[in-house]
N, C-alpha and C positions, 0 to 999 in steps of 0.2 A: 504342779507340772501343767504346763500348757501346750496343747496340739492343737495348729493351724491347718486346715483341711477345706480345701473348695468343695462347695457342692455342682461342677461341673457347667452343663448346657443344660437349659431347660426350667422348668420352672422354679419359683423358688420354694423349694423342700428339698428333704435327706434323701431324696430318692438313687440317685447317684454318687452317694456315698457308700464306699468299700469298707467299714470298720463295723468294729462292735458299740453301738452307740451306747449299751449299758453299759460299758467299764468307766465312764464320766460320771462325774457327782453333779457338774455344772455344765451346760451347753449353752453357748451366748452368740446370737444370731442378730441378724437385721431386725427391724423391723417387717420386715415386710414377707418375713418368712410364713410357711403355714401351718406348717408345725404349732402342737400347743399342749406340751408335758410339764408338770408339775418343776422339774429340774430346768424348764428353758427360760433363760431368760431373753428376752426381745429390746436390745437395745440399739441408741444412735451409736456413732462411734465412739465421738465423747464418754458417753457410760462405758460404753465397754474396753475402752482402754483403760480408764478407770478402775474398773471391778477386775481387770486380768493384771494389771500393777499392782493392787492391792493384796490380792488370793494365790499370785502363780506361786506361791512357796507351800501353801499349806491344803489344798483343794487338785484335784486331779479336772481339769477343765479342760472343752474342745470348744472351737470358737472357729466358727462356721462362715466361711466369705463369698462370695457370688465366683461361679468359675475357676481359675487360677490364683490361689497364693502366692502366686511366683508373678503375674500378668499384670501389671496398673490395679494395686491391691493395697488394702490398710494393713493386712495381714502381715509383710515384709516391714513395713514402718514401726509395728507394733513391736516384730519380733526383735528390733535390733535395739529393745530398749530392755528386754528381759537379759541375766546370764543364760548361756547357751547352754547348759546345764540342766534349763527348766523351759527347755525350747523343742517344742522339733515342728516339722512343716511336710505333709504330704500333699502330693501335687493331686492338683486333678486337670481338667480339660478347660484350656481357656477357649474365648471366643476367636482369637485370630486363630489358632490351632485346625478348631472346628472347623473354619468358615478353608482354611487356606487346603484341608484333607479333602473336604467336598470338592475345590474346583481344583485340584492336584496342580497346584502351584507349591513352591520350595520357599521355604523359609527365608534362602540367605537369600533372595529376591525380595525382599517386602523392608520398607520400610516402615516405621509405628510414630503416630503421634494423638496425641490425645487432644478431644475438646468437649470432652466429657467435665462439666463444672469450671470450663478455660472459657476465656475472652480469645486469646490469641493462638493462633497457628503454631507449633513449632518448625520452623522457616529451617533448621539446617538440618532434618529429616524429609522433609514434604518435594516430593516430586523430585529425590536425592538418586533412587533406587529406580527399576521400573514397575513395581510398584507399591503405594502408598496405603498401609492399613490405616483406618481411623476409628479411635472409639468416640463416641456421641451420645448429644442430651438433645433433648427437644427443640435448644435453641441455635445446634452444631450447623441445620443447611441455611439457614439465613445468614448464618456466618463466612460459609463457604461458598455461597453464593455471591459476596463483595468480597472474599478475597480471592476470587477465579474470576472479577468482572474482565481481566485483560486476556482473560487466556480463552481461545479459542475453541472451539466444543468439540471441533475435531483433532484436538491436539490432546486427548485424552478418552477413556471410556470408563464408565462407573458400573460399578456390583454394588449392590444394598443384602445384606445381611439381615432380614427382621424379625426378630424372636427365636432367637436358633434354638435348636433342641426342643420349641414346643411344637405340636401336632401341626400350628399353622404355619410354621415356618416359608419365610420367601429367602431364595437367593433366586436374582433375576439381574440383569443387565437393566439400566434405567437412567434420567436425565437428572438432574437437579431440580428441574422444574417441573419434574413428572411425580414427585414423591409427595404424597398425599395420606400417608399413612397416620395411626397414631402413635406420637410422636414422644410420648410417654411413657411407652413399650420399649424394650430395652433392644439397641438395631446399632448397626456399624456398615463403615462405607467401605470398600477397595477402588482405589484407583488403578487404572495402567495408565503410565505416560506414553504417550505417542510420536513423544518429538526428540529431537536432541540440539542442545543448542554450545555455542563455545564461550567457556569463560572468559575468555578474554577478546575483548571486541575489536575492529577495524575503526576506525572512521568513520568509514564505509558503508558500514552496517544499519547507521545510523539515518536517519530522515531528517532533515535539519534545513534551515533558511540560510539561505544565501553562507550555505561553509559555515554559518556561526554553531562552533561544538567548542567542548573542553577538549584538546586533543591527545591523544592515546598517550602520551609520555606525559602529560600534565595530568593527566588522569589518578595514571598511579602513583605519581609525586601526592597526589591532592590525596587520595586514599590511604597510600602510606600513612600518610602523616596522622591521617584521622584517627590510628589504630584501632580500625574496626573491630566489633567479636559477633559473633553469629546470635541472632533474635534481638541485637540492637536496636534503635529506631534510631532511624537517621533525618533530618529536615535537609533538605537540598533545597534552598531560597534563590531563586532567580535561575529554576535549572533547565532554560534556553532549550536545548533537543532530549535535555532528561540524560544524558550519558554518565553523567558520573550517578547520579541515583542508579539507574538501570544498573552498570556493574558494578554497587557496591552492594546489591541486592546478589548478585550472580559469583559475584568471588569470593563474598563474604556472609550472604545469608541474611542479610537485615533488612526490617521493615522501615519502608521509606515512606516519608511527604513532601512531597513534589508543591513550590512555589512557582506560579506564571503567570505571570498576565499578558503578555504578549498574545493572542488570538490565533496568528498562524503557527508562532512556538507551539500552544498546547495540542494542535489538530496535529504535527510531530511532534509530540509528545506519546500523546494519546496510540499513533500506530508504532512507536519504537516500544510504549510495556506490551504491547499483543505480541511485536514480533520476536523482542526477548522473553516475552512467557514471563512476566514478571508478578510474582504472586503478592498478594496480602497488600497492598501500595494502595495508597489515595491522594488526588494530586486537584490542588485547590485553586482554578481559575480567578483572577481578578488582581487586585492590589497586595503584594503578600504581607502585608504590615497590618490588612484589613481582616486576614483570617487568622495569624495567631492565636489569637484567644478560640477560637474554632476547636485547636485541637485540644482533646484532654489527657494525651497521652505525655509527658513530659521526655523529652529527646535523651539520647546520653552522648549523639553529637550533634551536632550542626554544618552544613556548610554553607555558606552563603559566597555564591560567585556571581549575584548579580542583586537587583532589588532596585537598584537607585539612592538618591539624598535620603529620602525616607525611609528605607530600610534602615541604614547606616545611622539615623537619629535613633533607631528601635536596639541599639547592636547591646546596650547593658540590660536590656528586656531581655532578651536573648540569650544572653548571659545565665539572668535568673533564671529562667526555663529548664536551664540544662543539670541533668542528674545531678548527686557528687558524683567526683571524678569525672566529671565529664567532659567533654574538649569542643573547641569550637572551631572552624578553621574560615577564615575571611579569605578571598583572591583577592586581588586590584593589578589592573592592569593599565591604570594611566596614574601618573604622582598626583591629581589632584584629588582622584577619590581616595589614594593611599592617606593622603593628609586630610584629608574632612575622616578619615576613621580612624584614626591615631588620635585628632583631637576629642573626637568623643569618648575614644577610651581615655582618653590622660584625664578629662572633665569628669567621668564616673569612674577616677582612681584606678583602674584593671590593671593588673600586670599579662601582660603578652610580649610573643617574641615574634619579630619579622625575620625574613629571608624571603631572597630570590631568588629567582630562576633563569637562564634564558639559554635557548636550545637551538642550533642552527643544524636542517637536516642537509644531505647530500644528494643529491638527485640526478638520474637518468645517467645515457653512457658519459656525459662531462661532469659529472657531478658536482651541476648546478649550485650554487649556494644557496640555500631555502630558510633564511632567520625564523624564528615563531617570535612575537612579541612576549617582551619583558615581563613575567609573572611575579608579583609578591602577595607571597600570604604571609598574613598575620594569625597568630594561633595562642589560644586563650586554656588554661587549666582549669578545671573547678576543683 
């Protein structure tokens, strides 16, 4: 029989443990517990999932995890591989629990993501709610510090969390660039959002050269199609004022890479992710055919609505880059660049399918006749 049981806030020992710890034959802890009986064994997780697959039929064991079993736990992972027969799990006090009792915030307000042993944000929890718990490692604010570079400081306020449950515990209001602690000590961050912004954007909304945008119906034709899913990465190549990156991040939750070389595009660029709040984004000034190889995160779409000849000789690179299943979606909006991209894919074999678009609005009290120019994309499968 196996019992999963946290040992709460604070430091790591049984202290905060509610049981009889001699009815166990086996206890199997971290490493880094302090404890040190005859019956404890001190393993990584590897071992001790190990030894608890091995023993839970014949050994009465308790297998001791940091705070909650129930909270971003091995405990839960462990259990769903045992029968439940030879399972049970008592709770104890996690760290958002703790942390959300002391500043008497409610639960169903707080959103959770982890970047505890993550590279990346989870994008369709963060800054969802008004506010955002985060568990963290040493490497968590340098991470959060490039994925907040557009967001504005007063469009948010921070709680740090440090060492909760022991003697020196901090919960204080603090900056990103103010946290100086050690970083090795076990600490979590709360956000509140400050702002509220609209999923669905204007125009308008937007900062842009001389009117040049993707515009609002071509937007979501172009999105559509893409069938975004939330924590995607998205490349937007040639993306003029950023609008379709900016609300495919906003409607859909995905991490984006902004292509531009145009100089006064990026300086609008650059204040349209501030003023959408656009998180987790990185957006690559110069030639965009010259920074590909740049990124190392591999896309699961693509869109390219602008680039040039050059891009367009890159479009079966491109290609490869892209996850499986992954899609690609090309615009063009004059026939000659539609035909120098049809022939480079017929030349590197692709299968793709074309369609157009074209949209005439109605305006003012005569309702003016307002054509948009002729859209085709082409759109590629992996």
């Amino acid at each position: 029989m196996v019992t999963i049981v946290g040992n709460g806030m604070g430091a790591y020992d049984f202290s905060n443990i509610d049981i009889d710890l001699s009815s166990f034959e086996k206890i199997i802890c971290d490493k880094n517990f302090l404890e040190s009986e005859e019956n404890i064994l001190k393993l990584g997780y590897k071992d001790a999932k190990d030894y608890l697959l091995s023993h839970y039929k014949d050994e009465n064991i308790l297998y001791v995890v940091t705070g909650s079993p129930l909270f971003f736990s091995a405990g839960t992972l462990l259990a769903k591989q045992i029968p439940k027969e030879y399972i049970k799990i008592i709770d104890n006090t996690s760290c958002k629990s703790y942390l959300l009792q002391k500043l008497l915030i409610a639960e169903n307000d707080v959103g959770v993501v982890s970047l505890h042993g993550r590279k990346r944000l989870e994008l369709e929890e963060f800054f969802r709610k008004r506010y955002t718990f985060v568990l963290c490692d040493e490497m968590s604010i340098s991470r959060l510090k490039e994925a907040l570079k557009y967001i504005k400081k007063e469009d948010y306020s921070l709680t740090i969390g440090y060492k909760l449950g022991y003697k020196d515990e901090k919960i204080e209001q603090i900056s990103l660039d103010e946290i100086d602690f050690d970083l090795t000590q076990p600490y979590v961050l709360l956000f509140e959002k400050r702002f509220f912004v609209e999923v669905l954007s204007d125009d308008s909304s937007f900062e842009t050269e001389r009117g040049m945008i993707t515009k609002k119906l071509k937007r979501a034709i172009t999105l559509q199609s893409l069938e975004l899913m939330p924590n995607e990465i998205l490349w937007d190549i040639g993306s003029g004022s950023g609008s379709c990156a900016i609300e495919a991040y906003k409607r859909y939750r995905v991490k984006t890479y902004l292509f531009e070389k145009n100089p006064t595009r990026i300086e609008f660029i650059k204040k349209n992710l501030s003023n959408h709040r656009v998180v987790d984004t990185k957006l690559f000034e110069g030639e965009a055919q010259d920074n590909f190889e740049l990124v190392d995160e591999e896309p699961n779409k693509i869109f390219v609505g602008g680039g040039g000849s050059e891009v367009i000789k890159r479009l079966p690179y491109l290609y490869q880059r892209l996850l499986p299943k992954g899609k690609m979606l090309i615009s063009a909006i004059t026939l000659k660049n539609l035909t120098q991209m049809i022939s480079v894919l017929d030349e590197a074999k692709l299968e793709y399918e074309v369609s157009s678009y074209g949209i005439t609005s109605y305006k003012g009290k005569l309702n003016m006749i307002e054509p948009q120019r002729v859209l085709f994309n082409i759109i590629l499968e992996k």
